[in-house]
N, C-alpha and C positions, 0 to 999 in steps of 0.2 A: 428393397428400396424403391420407393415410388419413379416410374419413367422421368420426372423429373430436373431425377439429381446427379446425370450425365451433365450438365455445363456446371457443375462448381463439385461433383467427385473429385475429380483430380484435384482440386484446390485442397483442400481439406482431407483427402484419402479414408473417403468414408470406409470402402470395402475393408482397407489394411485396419482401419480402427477396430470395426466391426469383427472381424477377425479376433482383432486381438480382447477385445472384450468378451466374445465367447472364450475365450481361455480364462481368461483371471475369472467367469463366471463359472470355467469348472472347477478352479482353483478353491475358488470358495468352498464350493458344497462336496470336498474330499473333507471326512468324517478327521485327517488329520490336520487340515488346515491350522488350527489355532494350537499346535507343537510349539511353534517357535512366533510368539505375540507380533515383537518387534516385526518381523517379514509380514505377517498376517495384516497388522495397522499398514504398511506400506502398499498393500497388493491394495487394499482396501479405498485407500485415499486416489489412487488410480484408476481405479473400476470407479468409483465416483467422477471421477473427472471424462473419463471416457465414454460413460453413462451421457451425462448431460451433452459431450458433442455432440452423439450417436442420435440421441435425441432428439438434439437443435435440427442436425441433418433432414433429418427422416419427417419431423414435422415443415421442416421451409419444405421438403419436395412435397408434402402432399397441399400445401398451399399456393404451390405453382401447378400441379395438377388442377384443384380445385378451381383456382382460377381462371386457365386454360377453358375448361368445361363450361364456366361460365358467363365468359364472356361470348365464345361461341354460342349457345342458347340465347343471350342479350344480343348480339349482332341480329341475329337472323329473327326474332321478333320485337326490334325495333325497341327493346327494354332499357332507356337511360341510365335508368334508377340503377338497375345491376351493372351496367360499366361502371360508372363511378365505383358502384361499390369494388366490385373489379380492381382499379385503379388505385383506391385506398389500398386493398389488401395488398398490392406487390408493391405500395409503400411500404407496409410493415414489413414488408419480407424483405424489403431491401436494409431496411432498419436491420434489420435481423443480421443478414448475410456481413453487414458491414461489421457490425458488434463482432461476430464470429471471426472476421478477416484481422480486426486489430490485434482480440485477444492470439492470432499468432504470434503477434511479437511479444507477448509474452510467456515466453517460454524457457524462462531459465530453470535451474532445479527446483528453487523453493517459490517462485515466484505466485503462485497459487495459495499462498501460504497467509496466515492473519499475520497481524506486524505490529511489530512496538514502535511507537514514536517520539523521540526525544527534542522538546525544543528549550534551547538555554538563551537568557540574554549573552548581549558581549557588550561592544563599545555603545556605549551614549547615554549609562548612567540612566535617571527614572525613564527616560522616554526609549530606551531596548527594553525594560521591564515592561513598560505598556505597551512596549511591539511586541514582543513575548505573549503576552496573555491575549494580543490580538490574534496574536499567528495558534494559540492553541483554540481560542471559539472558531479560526477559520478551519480547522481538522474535524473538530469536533462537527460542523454542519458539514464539511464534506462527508465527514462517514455517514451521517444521519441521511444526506440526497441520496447515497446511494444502497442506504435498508441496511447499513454495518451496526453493529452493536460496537458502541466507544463507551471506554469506561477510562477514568483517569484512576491511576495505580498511585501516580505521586507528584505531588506538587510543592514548590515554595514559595511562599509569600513572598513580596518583596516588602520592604518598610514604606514606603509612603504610595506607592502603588505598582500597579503588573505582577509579575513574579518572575523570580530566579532561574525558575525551570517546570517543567514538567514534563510528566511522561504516561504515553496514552496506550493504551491495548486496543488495537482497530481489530475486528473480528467480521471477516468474510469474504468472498472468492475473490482473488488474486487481491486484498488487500494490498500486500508487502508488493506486488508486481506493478501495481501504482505509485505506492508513495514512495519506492526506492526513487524516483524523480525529483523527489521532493529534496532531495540529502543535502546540503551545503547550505551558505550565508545567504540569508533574505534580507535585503536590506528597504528600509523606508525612508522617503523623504518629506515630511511636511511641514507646516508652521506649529511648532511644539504647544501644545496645552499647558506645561509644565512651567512655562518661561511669562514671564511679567512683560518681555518686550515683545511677544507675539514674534520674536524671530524662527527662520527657519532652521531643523534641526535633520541629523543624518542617524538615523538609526539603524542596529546591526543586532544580528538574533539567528541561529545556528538551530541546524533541525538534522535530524538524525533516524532513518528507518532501518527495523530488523527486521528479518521473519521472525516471527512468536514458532519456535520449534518445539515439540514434545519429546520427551525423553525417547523415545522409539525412532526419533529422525538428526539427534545429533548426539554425537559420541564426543562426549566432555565428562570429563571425571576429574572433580572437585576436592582435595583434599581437605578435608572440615578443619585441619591445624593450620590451614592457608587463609583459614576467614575469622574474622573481626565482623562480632555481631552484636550489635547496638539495637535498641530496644526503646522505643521512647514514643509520648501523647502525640498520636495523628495532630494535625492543626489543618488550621484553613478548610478552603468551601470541599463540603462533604467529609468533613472530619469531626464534625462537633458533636457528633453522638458517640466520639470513642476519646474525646479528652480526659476522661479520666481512670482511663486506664491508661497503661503502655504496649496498647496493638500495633502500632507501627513499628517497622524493623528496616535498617540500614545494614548492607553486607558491603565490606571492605576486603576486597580479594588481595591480599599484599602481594603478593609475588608482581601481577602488575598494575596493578593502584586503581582497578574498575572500582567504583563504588555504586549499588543499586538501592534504591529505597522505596518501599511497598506502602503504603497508608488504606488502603481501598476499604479494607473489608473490618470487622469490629472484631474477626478471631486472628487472634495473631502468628497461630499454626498456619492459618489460608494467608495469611498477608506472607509468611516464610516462604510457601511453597511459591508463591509467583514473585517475589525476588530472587528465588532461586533461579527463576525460568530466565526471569531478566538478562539476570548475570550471567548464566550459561550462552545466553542471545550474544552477548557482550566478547565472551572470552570467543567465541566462536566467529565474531566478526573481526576480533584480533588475529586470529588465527588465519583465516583469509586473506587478508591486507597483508602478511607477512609474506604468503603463498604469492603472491598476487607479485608483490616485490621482488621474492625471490626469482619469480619466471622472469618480470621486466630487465633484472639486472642480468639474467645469462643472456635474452634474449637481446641484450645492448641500448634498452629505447633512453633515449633522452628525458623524457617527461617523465614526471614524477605521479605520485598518486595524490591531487589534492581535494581532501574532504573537507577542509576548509575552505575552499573557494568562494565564491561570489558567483551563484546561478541568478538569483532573479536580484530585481528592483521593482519597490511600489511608491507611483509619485501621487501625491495628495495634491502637489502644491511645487510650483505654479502653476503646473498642469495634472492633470488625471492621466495614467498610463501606467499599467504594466508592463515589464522587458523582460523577455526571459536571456540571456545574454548565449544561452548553449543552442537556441533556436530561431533567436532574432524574433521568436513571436512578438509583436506589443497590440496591448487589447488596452480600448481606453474605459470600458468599464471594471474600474478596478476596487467600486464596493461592491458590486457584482463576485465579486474574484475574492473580495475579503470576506463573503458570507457563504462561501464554500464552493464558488460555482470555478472551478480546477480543471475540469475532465479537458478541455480544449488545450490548456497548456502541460498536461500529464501526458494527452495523447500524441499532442508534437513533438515531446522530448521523443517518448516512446518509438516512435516511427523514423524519426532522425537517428537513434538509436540503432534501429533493426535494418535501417540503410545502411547507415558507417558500417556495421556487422557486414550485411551485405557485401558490400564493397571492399573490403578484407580480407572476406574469405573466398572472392571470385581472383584477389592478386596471389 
């Protein structure tokens, strides 16, 4: 490790990582490794993740080395041009250190994991359908800012405009450890499009994050006599090259009434397999929220678990403002905020989060 990375080691426990990633790298290259897949995907997805720390580390100290070096040679023969230069780079290093610093707070199990996104309208009739298909272009640019591959799996049209729902597959590092912030009632307030009297209207539209899990990281087992499977012409944007066939597939898990719907892909084998993943995302986050229950109610807490809540508000009119109600953030650029620009308001839940935790567990 570069002399360095003595004032942020202990932040981060480069040594203990390191350590630990020379194991799972000899892990790997035992000729038995791949006996048991499921453990072998597991080891593997952590040696990636401990890789790129080990790396971050190792790279910020040899840029506070290099820098160090630097600037001493510029001091001593009067070189401007290299301090600056200097001075940019443990910009970036600070850029660096701090990226590093938040993604500790994300560290739940799956939190590293790609994530499905579910947003439904609710109350307010055409104008939650066109807050609906507003709050999916704003997911969709946030994946795209931040290099995620977003694909839309399924969508509904609504009748005169927006849509009923839809649901996004976000793909890439700690996806789902972002947008589980996202989870609850977004609501808008502006002067309605929809309305002849140019009055103001209140809109309301439900969003929903999972991890996207692989069969090797969640233990759900599906009995096929328990699903209801429906078959029928994709429709709407990115569907019109499979209308005339029936490649889209609906699964209705009846035991507890999850229903998942696939349209993406023109083979209807591939559109099965990732409803299946869907639903498995689904029964799994059922399964949690029951867990979740069960500890609150030994453990005596009063509050409930509400996934339907009301976290944010976006005001159009009569003024411009964003509110996040779980962090009192408000940002007054809020088309800013509708064309995907999030990370300020992801990061403050985030951190509010990892304090209350904090705070919890030091009583």
């Amino acid at each position: 490790m570069p002399r360095g990375s003595p004032s942020y080691g202990g932040i981060f426990d480069y040594e203990g990582r390191r350590e630990k990633l020379e194991e799972l790298d000899a892990q790997t290259a035992d000729p038995e490794f791949w006996s048991d897949n499921d453990y072998a995907q597991k080891v593997l997805r952590e040696q990636a993740t401990l890789k790129k720390i080990v790396d971050d580390l190792e790279r910020a100290g040899r840029t506070l080395d290099d820098s160090g070096e630097l600037y001493e040679l510029a001091r001593e023969e009067g070189d401007d041009d290299s301090v600056h230069e200097v001075w940019e780079s443990l910009g970036r290093l600070d850029q660096l250190l701090g990226k590093m610093e938040f993604r500790r707070m994300l560290s739940g199990e799956y939190d590293a994991s790609n994530a499905l996104l579910s947003i439904n309208a609710g109350a307010g009739g055409v104008d939650s359908q066109d807050w609906a298909e507003m709050l999916l272009r704003m997911y969709q640019r946030w994946g795209e800012r931040q290099g995620f591959d977003v694909s839309v799996l399924d969508i509904q049209e609504a009748e005169q405009a927006g849509i009923r729902g839809a649901t996004l597959a976000i793909a890439g590092e700690y996806a789902y450890g972002y947008l589980r912030s996202e989870i609850g009632v977004h609501r808008l307030i502006r002067i309605s499009p929809f309305d002849a009297q140019a009055r103001r209207q209140t809109s309301f539209a439900s969003v929903m994050a999972l991890p996207d899990l692989g069969d090797d990281q969640i233990d759900i087992e599906i009995n096929p006599a328990d699903l209801r499977v429906d078959k029928f012409r994709a429709s709407g944007a990115g569907g019109q090259h499979v209308n005339k066939t029936e490649s889209a597939v609906r699964l209705t898990h009846n035991p507890t009434g999850v229903v998942v719907a696939c349209q993406m892909e023109r083979s209807q084998h591939k559109n099965m397999a990732t409803a299946m993943r869907m639903l498995k995302a689904r029964l799994w986050d059922l399964e949690r929220r029951k867990r979740e229950q069960e500890r609150q109610d030994l453990e005596g807490e009063k509050k409930s678990i509400e996934w339907g809540s009301q976290i944010r508000s976006y005001f159009i009119h009569p003024y411009q403002m964003v509110n996040d109600h779980r962090t009192e953030l408000k940002l007054s650029a809020v088309h800013d905020v509708l064309d995907g620009d999030l990370d300020g308001l992801m990061e403050a839940f985030l951190l509010k989060e990892g304090g209350d935790s904090g705070s919890a567990d030091a009583s």
